[in-house]
C-alpha positions in Angstrom: 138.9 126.3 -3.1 138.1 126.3 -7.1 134.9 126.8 -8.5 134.3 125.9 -12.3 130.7 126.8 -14.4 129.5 126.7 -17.4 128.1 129.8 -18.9 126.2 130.7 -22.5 127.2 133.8 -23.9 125.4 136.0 -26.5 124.6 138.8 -28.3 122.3 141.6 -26.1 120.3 142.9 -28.5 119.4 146.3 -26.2 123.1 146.6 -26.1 123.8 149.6 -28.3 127.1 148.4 -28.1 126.6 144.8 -29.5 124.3 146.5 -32.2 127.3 148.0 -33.7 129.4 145.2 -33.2 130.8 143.9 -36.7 132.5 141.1 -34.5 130.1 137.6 -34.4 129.0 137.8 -31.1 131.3 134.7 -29.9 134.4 136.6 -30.8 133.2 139.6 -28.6 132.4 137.0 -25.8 135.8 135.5 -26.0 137.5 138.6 -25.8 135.5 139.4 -22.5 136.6 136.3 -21.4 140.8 136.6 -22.3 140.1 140.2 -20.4 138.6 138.6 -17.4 141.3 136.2 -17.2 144.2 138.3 -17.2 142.6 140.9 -14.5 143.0 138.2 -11.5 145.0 134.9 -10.6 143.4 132.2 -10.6 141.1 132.6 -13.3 140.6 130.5 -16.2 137.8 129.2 -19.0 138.1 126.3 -21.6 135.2 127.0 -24.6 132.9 124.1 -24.8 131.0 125.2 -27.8 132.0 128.3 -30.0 129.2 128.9 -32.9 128.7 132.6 -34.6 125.7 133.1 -32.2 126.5 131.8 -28.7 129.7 130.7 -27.0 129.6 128.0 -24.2 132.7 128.1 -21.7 133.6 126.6 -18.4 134.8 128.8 -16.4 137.2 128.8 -13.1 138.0 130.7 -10.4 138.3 130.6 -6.8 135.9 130.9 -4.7 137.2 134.1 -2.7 137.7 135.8 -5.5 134.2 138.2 -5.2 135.2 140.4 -7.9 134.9 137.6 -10.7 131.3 138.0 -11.5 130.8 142.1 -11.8 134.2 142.3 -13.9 132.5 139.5 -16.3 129.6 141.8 -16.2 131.2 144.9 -17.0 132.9 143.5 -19.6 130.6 141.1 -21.4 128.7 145.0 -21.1 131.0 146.9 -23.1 131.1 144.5 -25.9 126.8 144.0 -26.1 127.8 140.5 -25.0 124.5 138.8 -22.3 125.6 135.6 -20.3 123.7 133.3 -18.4 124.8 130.2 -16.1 123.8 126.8 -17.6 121.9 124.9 -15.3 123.1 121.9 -13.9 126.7 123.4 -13.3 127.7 125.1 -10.2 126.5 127.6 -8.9 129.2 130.7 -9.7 128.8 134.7 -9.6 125.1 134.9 -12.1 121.9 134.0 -13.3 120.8 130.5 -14.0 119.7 129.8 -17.7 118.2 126.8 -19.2 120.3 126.1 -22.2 118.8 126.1 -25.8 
């Protein structure tokens, strides 16, 4: 079975990592997301809003496939990158956010 959110990704500003960054924090978030994708089948994410400061993707995956949500973590991590679920979309491996 597939499962498909929507997420809002950012910069975290206690992220000494993202405080470095010279990237805009939607290019870090994007290349988060083409590393997710490539680490498991089944996994995919079409941007539904890509501005300096915030990306907004849908993502897909199934819904056996537990690791999904700590390798976004770890990743969106290592670039200084937060993310939060946008409500009204699926639940899928996070936190809930109200968009802005």
């Amino acid at each position: 079975m597939i499962s498909t959110s929507t997420w809002r990704f950012t910069r975290d500003g206690q992220s000494p990592s993202g405080f470095l960054s010279r990237n805009r924090a939607s290019t870090d978030a994007l290349s988060a997301l083409y590393r997710w994708q490539v680490l498991a089948e089944n996994r995919s994410f079409e941007v539904t809003l890509d501005e300096d400061q915030a990306l907004e993707a849908a993502l897909t995956t199934t819904i056996d496939d537990i690791s999904a949500g700590s390798q976004l973590e770890a990743l969106c991590s290592e670039l200084g990158i937060k993310r939060g679920q946008i409500q009204n979309s699926s639940p899928c491996f996070g936190t809930s956010i109200t968009p802005s």
